[in-house]
N, C-alpha and C positions, 0 to 999 in steps of 0.2 A: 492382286486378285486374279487379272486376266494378262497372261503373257503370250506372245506369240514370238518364234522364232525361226529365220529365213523361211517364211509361209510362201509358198508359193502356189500358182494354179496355171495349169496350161489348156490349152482348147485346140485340140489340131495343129499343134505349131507355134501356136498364138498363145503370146505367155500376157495373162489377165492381172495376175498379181504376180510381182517380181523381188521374193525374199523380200517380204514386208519383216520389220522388228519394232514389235515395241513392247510397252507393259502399260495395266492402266492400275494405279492403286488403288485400293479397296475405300468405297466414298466417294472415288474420283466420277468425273463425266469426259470422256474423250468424246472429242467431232471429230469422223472421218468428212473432208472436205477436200474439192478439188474439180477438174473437170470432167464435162460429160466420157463414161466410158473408161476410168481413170483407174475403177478397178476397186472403189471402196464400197459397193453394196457386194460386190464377191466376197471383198473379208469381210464381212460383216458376219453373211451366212458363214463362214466357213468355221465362224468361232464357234454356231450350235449347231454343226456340221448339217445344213439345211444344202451346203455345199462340202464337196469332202475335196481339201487341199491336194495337189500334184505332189507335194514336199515339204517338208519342214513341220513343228511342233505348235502345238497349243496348248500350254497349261491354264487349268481355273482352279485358283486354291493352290499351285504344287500338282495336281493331278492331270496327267497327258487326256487330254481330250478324246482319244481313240480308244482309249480303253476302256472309254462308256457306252452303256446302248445311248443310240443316239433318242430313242424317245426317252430316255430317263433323264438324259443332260437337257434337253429341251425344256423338261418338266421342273428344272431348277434355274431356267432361265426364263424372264418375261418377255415378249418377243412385241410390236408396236412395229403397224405398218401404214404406208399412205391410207389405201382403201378399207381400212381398219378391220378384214376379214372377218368381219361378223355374222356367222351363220344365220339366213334370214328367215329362214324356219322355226327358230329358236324364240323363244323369249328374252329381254334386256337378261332377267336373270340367269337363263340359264345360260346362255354366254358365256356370264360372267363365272358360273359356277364349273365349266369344262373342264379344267385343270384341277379343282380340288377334288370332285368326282371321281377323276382320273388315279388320284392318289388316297380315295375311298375315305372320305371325311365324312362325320355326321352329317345330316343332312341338317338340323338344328345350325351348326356349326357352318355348314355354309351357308343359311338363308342370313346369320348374323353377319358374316366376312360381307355377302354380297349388299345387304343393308348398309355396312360400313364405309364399302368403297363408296355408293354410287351417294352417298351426304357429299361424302370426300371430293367428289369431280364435277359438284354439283347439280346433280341430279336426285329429287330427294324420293327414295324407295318407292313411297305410298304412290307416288304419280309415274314412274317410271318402268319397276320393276315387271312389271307386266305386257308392258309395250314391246311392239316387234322393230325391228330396225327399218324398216322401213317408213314408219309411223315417227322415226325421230330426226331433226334437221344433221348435214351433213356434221357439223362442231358439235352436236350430242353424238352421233354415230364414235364420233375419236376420240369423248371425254371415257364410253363404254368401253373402248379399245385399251384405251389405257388402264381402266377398272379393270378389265379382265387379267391385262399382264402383271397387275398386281395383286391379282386373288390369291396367290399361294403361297403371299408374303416372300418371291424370289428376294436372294442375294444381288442379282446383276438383271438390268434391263437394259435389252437390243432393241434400239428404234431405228427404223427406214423410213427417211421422209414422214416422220407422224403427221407434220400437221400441212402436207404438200397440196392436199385437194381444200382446203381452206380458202375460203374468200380471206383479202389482203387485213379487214378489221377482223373476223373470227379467229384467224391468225396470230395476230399479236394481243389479242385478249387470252387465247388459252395458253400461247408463251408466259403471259405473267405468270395466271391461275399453276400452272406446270411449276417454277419455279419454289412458290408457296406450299406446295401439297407436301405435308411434314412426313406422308409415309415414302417417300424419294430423296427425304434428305441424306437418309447415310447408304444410298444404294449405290453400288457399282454400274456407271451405264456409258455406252457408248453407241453413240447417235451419228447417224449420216442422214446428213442434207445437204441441198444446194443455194440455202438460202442463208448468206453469210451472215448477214444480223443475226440470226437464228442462233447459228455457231458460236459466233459471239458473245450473245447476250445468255448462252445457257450451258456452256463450255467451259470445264476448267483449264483445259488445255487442248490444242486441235494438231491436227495430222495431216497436213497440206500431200497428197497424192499428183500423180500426173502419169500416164503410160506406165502404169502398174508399180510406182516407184516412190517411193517417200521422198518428199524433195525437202520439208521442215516439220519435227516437231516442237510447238512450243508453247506458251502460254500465249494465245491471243494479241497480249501486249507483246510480245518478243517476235513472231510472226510480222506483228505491222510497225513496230519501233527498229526492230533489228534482223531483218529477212536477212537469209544468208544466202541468195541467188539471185538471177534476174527473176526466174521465175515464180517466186515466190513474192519478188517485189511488184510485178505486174499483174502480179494473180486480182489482186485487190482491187484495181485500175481505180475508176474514177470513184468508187466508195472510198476510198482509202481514207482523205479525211474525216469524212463521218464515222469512220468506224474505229479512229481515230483520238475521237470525241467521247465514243461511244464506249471504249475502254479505261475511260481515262474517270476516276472517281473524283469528287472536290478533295477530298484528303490526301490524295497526290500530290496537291500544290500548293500545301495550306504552305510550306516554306516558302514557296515565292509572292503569298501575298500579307501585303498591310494589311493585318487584323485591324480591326474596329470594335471593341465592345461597347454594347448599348445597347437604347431599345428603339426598333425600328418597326411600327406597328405595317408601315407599305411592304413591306419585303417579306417574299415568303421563305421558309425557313426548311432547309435541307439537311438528312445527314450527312455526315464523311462521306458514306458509302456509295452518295449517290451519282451515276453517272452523268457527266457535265454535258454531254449531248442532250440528256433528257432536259436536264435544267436551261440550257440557250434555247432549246424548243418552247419556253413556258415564258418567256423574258420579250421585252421588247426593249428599247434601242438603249430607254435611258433610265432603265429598274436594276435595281440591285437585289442581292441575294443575301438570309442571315445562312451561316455555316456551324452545325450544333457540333463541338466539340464531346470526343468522349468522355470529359471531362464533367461535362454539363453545361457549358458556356458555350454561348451563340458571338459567332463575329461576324461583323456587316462588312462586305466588298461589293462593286460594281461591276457589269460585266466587260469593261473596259479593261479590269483588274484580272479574272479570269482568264479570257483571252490571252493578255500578256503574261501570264503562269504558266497556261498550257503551253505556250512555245517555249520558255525554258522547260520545262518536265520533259517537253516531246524532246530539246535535243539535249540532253542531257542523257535521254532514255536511248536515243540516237549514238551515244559514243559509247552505250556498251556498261555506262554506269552505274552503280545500283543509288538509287533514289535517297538521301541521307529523311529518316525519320523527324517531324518537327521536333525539335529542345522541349523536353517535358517543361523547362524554367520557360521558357515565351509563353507556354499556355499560363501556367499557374504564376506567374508574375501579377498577371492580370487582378 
């Protein structure tokens, strides 16, 4: 969907982006990540030419990006920024309605879209739509933010820092909400932040930058299992474990552990899919956990058992290996 190739930007001498390459596929979520100054909110703009590249190419779809007016490609791309640039003039709705206006849609037709989104981001029309931005808390101002990039049902959404000026709990409550909203599941997006959980937790794969220069692209897990620099290995520094934890799903390790079926009415009961950091967060010292197979069968382990899973998965993950799927026979033996 969004390709770029040897992208570069200069500034006086000053090279900002240094022949960036990547691609992100259509569905995908790329995180531009890395440190201050590094040069990933420059590519960022420069995909809906909000900046215009020194050199090199950008295609979306196969189509060179220059060879569009730049407010017509903007208008097919949803854009999501820290301060959520919501004109404070404006009504919630008519915010949200800027872009389809723009592309001259019934008005019927947008009050339905705008009604749609704000259920959607949980703000519900009847109490909302009327309200000015300043009348709404800082986490309604970004939920609006996000409605609006999605009123004109874009293909690809550009987020900068979306949820940056958030208090640390508004934060991780609209990260969940964010992941759940079914109209972003098959979007093309690609996100920069500096908040590494962020990246993680909402990332199909991220793009570790540093003095204008990609230093790894990879899935998250490959990044933190198998960094192919120092700098990549220190990037992480002392998160490293937890994020560590935080990539790592129970279904990862269902091979290294002693299944148990039964019924364990004490233990609470998780998917595969669920992140084991989340789950050692909910545990104390001498509780166990059931693991619902997708099968249908629940198997009880300890977090003594856990633990010692994760370290073989983590070095295993460590040599480069690919992870051997559990024996469909060990499940359905059972």
């Amino acid at each position: 969907m969004i390709e770029t190739v040897a992208l570069s930007k200069k500034y006086s001498g000053t090279v900002a982006v240094n022949e960036v390459s990547f691609k992100v596929a259509e569905g995908e979520t790329l995180g531009l990540i890395g440190t201050s100054g590094c040069g990933k909110t420059t590519t960022l703009k420069m995909l809906n030419r909000l900046i215009e590249p020194t050199s090199g190419r950008i295609l979306v779809a196969g189509e060179e990006v220059r060879s569009v007016q730049p407010e017509k490609l903007r208008r097919r791309m949803g854009y999501v920024i820290q301060n959520t640039g919501l004109f404070p003039h404006f009504t919630i709705a008519d915010n949200i309605a800027v872009v389809p206006r723009l592309l001259k849609w019934k008005e019927k037709r947008i009050a339905a879209r705008t009604a749609e989104l704000l259920e959607l981001v949980g703000l519900p029309a009847d109490r909302f739509r009327d309200r000015f931005p300043r009348e709404l808390s800082g986490g309604q101002q970004q939920r609006v933010g996000l409605a609006r990039a999605l009123a004109a049902d874009p293909p690809i959404i550009l987020l900068d820092e979306p949820f940056g000026a958030l208090d640390q709990i508004t934060r991780r409550q609209i990260q969940q909400e964010f992941k759940r909203l079914e109209s972003l599941l098959h979007k093309t997006m690609v996100l920069v932040t500096h908040d590494i959980f962020e990246a993680v937790e909402l990332c199909d794969r991220l793009c570790l930058m540093d003095g204008g220069n990609i230093q790894q692209i990879g899935t998250p897990e490959e990044l933190l299992f198998r960094p192919e620099n120092d700098f990549v290995r220190n990037f992480f520094g002392g998160n490293r474990f937890q994020l560590e934890l935080q990539v790592t799903q129970l279904g990862h390790l269902l091979q290294w552990l002693k299944l148990t079926e039964g019924e364990n009415f004490d233990a609470k009961v998780y998917e595969e899919e669920s992140s084991l950091l989340r789950v050692l967060e909910q545990l104390d010292d001498s509780s166990g956990i059931g693991i619902r197979h997708r099968h249908g069968k629940t198997f009880f382990v300890s977090k003594k058992t856990l633990l010692s899973a994760f370290y073989s998965y983590k070095e295993e993950k460590a040599e480069g290996m690919n992870t051997k799927p559990v024996p469909e026979k060990l499940i359905t033996d059972y």
